[in-house]
C-alpha positions as CSV (number, residue, x, y, z in Angstrom):
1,X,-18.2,14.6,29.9
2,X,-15.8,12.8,27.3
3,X,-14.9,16.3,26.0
4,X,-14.1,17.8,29.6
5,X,-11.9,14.6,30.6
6,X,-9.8,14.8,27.5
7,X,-9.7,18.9,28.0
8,X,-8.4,17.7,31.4
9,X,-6.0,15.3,30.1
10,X,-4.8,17.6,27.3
11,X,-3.6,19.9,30.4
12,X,-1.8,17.7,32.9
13,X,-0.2,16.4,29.8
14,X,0.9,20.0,29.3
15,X,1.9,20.6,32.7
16,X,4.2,17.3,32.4
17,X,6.0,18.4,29.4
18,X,6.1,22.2,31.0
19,X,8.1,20.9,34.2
20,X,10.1,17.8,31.8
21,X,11.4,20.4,29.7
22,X,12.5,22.5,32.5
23,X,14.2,19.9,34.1
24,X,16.1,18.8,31.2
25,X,17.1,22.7,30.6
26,X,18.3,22.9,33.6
27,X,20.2,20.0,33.7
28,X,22.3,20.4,30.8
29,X,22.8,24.1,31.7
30,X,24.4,22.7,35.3
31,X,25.9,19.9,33.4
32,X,23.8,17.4,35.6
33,X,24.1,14.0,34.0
34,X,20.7,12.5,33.4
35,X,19.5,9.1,31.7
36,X,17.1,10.2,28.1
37,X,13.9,12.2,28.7
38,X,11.2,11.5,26.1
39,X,8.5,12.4,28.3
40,X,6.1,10.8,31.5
41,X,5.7,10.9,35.2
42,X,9.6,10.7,36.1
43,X,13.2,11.4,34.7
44,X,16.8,10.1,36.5
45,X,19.5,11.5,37.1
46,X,22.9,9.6,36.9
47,X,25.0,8.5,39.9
48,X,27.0,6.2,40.8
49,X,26.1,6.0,44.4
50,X,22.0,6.6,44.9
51,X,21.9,5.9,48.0
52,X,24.7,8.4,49.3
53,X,22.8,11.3,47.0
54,X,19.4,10.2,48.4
55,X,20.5,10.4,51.5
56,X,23.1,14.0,51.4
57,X,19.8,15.4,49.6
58,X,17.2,14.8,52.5
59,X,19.2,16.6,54.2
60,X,18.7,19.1,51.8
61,X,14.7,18.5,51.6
62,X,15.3,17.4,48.3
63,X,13.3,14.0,48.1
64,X,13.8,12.0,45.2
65,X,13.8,7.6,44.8
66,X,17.2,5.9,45.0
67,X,17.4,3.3,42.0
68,X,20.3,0.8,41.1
69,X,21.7,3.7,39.0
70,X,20.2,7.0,39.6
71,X,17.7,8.9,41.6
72,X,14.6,9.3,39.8
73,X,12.5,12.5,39.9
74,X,8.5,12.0,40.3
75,X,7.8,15.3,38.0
76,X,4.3,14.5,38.6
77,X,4.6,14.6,41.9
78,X,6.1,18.3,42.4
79,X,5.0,21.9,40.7
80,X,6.4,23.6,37.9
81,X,7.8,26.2,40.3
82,X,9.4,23.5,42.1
83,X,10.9,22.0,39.4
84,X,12.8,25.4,38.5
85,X,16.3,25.3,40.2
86,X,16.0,21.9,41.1
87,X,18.9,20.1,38.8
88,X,21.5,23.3,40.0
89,X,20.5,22.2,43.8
90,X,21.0,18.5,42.6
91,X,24.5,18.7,41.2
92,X,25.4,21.3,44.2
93,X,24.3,18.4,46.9
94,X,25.7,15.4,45.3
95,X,29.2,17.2,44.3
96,X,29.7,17.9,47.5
97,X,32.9,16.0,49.0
C-alpha cells in the first residue's frame, strides 16, 4: 500500500508541475504579470485591482480568488487542458477598458 500511495503521489505531483509550468509559459509569452512560481496548489497573477478582474472574468467563466494584490489560480483545482490558453484569456479580460 505504501508503494501505491507514493506511486500516487509521485503523479499528482507530476500533474502539478505539468499545468505550473504551462501556466508560467504562457504567462510570460502574453506578458501576464505574475508573483514567483516555485511550485504547489496555486500561482497569482498581479493586479492592481482584484476585485474589478475577478469580477470582468466571471463574466468570462474564468473563476479565479481575488486577494489584496492578485487573483490567485487553484492549479489543482482545474485540468492540464484547462490550464492551456488560460493566462492569454487572463490578460485579454483584465486589459480590457
Amino acid at each position: 500500500q505504501k508503494d501505491s500511495y507514493i506511486e500516487y503521489l509521485n503523479t499528482l505531483t507530476t500533474t502539478l508541475k505539468t499545468r505550473g509550468d504551462i501556466f508560467i509559459k504562457e504567462a510570460k509569452e502574453n506578458d501576464l504579470s505574475i508573483f514567483p512560481y516555485r511550485g504547489g496548489f496555486f500561482c497569482m497573477v498581479k493586479t492592481d485591482n482584484p476585485e474589478r478582474d475577478y469580477e470582468r472574468l466571471v463574466a468570462e467563466n474564468i473563476y479565479l480568488i481575488p486577494m489584496k494584490n492578485g487573483l490567485r489560480i487553484a492549479l489543482c483545482g482545474i485540468t492540464t487542458n484547462e490550464v492551456k490558453g488560460l493566462a492569454a484569456k487572463i490578460k485579454q479580460v483584465i486589459e480590457r477598458a
